[in-house]
C-alpha positions as CSV (number, residue, x, y, z in Angstrom):
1,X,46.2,166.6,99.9
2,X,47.3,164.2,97.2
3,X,49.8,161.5,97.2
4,X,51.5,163.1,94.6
5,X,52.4,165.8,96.9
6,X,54.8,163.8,99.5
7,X,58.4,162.9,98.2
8,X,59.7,159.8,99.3
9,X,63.6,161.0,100.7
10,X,66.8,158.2,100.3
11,X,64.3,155.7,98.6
12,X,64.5,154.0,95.2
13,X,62.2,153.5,92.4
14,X,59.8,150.4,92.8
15,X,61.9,148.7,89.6
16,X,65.0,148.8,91.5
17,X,63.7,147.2,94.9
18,X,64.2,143.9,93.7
19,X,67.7,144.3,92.7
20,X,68.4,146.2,96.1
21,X,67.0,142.9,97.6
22,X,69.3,140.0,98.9
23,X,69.8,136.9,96.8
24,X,68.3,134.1,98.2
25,X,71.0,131.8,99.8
26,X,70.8,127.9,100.5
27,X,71.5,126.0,103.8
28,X,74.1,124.2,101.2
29,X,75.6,127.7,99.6
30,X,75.4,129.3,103.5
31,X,77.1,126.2,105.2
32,X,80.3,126.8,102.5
33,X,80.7,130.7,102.3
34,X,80.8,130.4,106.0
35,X,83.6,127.1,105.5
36,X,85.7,129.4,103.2
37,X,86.0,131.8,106.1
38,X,87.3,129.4,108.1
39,X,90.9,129.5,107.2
40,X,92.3,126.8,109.3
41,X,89.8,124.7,108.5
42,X,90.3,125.2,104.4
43,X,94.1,124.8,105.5
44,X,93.3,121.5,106.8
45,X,91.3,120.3,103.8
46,X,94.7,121.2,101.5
47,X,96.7,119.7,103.4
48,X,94.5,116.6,103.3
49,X,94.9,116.7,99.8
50,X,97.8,117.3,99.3
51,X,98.7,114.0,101.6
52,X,96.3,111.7,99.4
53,X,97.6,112.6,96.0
54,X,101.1,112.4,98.3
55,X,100.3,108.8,99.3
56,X,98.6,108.0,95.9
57,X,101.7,109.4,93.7
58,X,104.2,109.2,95.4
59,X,104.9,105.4,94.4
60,X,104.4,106.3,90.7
61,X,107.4,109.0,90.5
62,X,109.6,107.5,93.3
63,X,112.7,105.8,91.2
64,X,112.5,103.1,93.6
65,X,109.1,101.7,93.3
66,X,109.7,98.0,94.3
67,X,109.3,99.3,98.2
68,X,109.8,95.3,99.4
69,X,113.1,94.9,97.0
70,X,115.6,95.0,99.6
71,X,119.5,96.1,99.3
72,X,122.1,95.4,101.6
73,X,124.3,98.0,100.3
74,X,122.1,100.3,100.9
75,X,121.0,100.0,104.1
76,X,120.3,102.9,106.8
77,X,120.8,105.5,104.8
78,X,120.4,109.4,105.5
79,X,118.0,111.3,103.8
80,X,119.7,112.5,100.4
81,X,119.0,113.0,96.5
82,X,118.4,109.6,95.9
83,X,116.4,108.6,98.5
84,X,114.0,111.5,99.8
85,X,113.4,109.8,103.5
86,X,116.4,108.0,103.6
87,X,116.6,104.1,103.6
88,X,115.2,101.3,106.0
89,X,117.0,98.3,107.9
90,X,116.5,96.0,105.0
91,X,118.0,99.1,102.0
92,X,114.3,99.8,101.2
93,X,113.8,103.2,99.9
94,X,112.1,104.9,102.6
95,X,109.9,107.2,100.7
96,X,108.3,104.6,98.6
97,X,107.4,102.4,101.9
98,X,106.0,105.6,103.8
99,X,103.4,106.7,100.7
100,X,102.8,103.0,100.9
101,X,102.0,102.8,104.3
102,X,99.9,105.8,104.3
103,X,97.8,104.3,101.4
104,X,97.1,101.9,104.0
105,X,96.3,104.1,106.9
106,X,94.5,106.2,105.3
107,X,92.0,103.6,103.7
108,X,91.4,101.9,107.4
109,X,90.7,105.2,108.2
110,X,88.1,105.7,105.6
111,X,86.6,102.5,105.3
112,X,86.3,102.3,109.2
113,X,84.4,105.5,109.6
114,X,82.3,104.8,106.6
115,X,81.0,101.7,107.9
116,X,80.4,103.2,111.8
117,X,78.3,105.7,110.5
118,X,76.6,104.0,108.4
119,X,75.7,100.7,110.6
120,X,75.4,103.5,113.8
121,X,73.4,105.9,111.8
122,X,70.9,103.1,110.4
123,X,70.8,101.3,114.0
124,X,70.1,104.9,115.9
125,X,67.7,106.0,113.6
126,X,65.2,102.5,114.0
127,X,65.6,102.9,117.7
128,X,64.5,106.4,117.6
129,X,61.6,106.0,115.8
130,X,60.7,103.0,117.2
131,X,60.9,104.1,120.3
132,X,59.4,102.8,124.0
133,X,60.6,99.5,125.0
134,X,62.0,98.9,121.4
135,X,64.7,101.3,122.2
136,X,65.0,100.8,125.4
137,X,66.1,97.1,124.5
138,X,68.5,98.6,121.6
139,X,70.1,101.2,123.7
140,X,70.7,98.3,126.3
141,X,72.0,96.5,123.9
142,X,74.1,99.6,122.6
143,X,75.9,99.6,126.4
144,X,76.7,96.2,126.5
145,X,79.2,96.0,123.2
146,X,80.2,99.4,124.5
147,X,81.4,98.2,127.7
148,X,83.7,95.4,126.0
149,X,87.0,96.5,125.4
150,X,88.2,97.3,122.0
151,X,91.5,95.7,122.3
152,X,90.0,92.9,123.4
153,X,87.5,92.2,120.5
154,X,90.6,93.0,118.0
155,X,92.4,89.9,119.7
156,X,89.7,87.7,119.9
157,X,88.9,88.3,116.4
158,X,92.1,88.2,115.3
159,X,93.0,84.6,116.9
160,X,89.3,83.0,116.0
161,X,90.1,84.3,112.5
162,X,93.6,83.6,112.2
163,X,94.9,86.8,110.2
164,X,96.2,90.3,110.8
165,X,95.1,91.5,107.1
166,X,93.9,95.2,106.8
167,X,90.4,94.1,105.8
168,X,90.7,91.7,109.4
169,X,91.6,95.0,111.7
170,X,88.7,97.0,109.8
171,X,86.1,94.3,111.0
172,X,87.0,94.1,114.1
173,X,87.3,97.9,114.7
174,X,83.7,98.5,113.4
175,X,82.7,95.4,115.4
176,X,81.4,98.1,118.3
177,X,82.8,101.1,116.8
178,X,79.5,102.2,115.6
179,X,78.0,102.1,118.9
180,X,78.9,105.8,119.9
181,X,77.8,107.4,116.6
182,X,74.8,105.3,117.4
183,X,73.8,107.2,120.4
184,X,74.4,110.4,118.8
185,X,72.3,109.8,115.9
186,X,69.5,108.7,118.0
187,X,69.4,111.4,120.1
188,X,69.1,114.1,117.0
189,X,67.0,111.7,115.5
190,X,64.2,111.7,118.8
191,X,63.9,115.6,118.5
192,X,63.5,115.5,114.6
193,X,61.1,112.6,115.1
194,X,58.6,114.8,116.9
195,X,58.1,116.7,113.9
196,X,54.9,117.5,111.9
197,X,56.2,116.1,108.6
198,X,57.5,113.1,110.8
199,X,54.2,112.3,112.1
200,X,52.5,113.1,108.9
201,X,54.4,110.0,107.2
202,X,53.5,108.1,110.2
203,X,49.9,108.5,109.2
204,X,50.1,108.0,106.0
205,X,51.2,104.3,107.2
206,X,55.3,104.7,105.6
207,X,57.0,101.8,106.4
208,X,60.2,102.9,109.4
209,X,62.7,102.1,107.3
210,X,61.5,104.5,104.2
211,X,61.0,106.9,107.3
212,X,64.5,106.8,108.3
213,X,66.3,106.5,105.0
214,X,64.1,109.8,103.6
215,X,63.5,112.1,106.7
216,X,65.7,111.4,109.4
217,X,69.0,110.5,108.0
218,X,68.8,113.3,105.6
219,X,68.1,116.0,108.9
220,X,71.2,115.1,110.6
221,X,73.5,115.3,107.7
222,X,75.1,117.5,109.5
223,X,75.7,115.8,112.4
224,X,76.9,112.7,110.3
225,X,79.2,114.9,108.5
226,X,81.2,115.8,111.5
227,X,81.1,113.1,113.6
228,X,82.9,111.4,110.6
229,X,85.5,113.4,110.4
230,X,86.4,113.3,113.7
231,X,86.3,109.1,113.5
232,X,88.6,109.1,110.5
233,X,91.7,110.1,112.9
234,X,90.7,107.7,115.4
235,X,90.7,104.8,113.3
236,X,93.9,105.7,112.3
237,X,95.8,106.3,115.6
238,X,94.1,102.8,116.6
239,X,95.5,101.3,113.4
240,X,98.9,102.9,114.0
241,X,98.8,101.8,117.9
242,X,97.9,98.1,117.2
243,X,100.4,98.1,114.7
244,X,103.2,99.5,117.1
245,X,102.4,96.6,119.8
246,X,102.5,93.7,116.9
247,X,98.3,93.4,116.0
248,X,98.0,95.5,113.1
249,X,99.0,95.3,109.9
250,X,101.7,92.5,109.2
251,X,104.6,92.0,106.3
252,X,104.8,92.0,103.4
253,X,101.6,95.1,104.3
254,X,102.8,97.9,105.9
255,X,101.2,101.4,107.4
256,X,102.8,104.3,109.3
257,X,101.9,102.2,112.6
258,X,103.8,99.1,111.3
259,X,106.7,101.4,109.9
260,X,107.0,103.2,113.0
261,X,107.2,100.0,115.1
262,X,110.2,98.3,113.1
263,X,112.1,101.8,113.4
264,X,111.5,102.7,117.3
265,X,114.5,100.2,118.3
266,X,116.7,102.3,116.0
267,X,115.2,105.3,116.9
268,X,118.1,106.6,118.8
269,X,120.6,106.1,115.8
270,X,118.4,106.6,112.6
271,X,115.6,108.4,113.8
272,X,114.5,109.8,110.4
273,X,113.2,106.1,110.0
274,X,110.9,106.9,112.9
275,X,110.0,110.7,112.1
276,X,108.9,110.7,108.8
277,X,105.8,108.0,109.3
278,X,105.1,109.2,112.3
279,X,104.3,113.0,111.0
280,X,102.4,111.2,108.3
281,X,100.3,110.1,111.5
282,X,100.5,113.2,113.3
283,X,99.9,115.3,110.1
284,X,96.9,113.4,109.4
285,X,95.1,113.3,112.5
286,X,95.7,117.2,112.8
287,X,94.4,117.7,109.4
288,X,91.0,115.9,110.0
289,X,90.4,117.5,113.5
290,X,90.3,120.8,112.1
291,X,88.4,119.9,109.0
292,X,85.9,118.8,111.9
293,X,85.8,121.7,113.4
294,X,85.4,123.9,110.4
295,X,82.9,121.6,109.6
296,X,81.0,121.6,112.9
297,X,81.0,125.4,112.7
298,X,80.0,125.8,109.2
299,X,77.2,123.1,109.5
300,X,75.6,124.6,112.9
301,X,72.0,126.5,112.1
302,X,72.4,128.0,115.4
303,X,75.5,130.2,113.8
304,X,73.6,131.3,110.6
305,X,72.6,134.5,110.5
């Protein structure tokens, strides 16, 4: 009996087989087909975008781009033609002030979470590779700033400093704002530090802060990735909350927080004045918690098939 004999049924020639096999796909090129399936999530990031070039533009093709030029004849105005959202207290056009505001917003936001994960991602990973009484001491230290109360730092900061400027407020929000992304960073970073490749560099006698930068940082990406996303909206409901009791952002600066504070009084009368920066906030906010989500879902090995 000869090989020639047997006939292989449903197969394909050898020269095909490779075709027939699947293309090899990255953890980068997996992580976004499975993104693009997420429709809320890809809903979120359009309407993100769609809020920044708002914010960024919005100013440029606004006919009334002095937003601090004030007229008295024009004062409370309804939304119309000529003005979009209407008019403030002061005659300011409305629209102008609340892409304004959002630039503002929207960069505390940014720069807030930028810094936090940076300064919690650095100070996590040296205490997890550390380790032992090292970062038992940092973690200790970790509880303490996280037991002071935000608001309080913001007003003792604000009064040793003297000033209520947006780069003021972004200090002393990221003052022990890190300290949560901290904790989580550390605790990815102790699993991933028990690794061969981990240890391997160990040997080889790599300095902990090469270490960190090239191995451990880079392995919880992911983790990074998210928890940002979800610290963007929270830096800006704390902006908008501080500026609705009088400690954010002050004139002639504005933000949706500070807009929506000089129109609650009027609320009952004008209350476009209050609506429109406060679903810039609400919009916002919404937007980046599903981006996290979709994010958090798309990013997860355990969900790749």
């Amino acid at each position: 009996m000869r090989a020639e004999d047997f006939i292989i049924e449903g197969g394909s020639p050898a020269s095909e087989q490779e075709l027939l096999a699947t293309k090899p796909v990255t953890y980068a090129r997996d992580a976004w087909n499975r993104f693009k399936k997420n429709k809320v999530a890809v809903a979120a990031a359009i309407l993100l975008l769609c809020l920044t070039l708002l914010v960024i533009v919005g100013p440029m093709v606004s006919d009334y781009p002095a937003a601090e030029r004030a007229n008295a004849r024009a004062r409370n105005l309804a939304p119309n033609a000529e003005h979009w959202f209407g008019t403030d207290s002061m005659g300011r056009d409305l629209f102008t002030r609340v892409c304004l505001g959002g630039r503002a917003s929207i960069l505390i936001g940014l720069a807030g979470a930028a810094i936090v994960i940076v300064l919690g991602s650095f100070y996590g990973g040296i205490a997890a590779l550390l380790g032992g009484r090292a970062d038992n001491l940092m973690m200790r230290t970790v509880d303490i700033l996280s037991s002071v109360p935000n608001l309080l730092v913001i007003l003792l900061i604000s009064v040793v400093i003297d000033s209520k400027s947006i780069a003021t407020m972004i200090f002393a929000m990221t003052v022990t704002g890190w300290c949560p992304t901290a904790r989580i960073v550390r605790s990815q970073m102790l699993r991933i530090s028990q690794s061969e490749y981990i240890m391997a560099a160990r040997l080889m006698d790599i300095a902990p802060i090469k270490i960190v930068l090239r191995h451990l940082i880079p392995n919880t990406m992911s983790v990074i990735l998210v928890d940002t996303t979800f610290r963007i909206p929270g830096f800006i409901f704390s902006e908008a909350f501080l500026s609705y009791v009088g400690l954010g952002v002050q004139p002639p600066q504005t933000s949706w927080g500070a807009l929506a504070a000089a129109a609650q009084s009027m609320f009952q009368f004008y209350p476009w004045q209050l609506l429109f920066p406060a679903g810039g906030i609400a919009l916002t906010m919404l937007a980046f918690t599903l981006l996290g989500d979709g994010l958090r879902d798309a990013l997860d090995p355990r969900l790749r098939r």
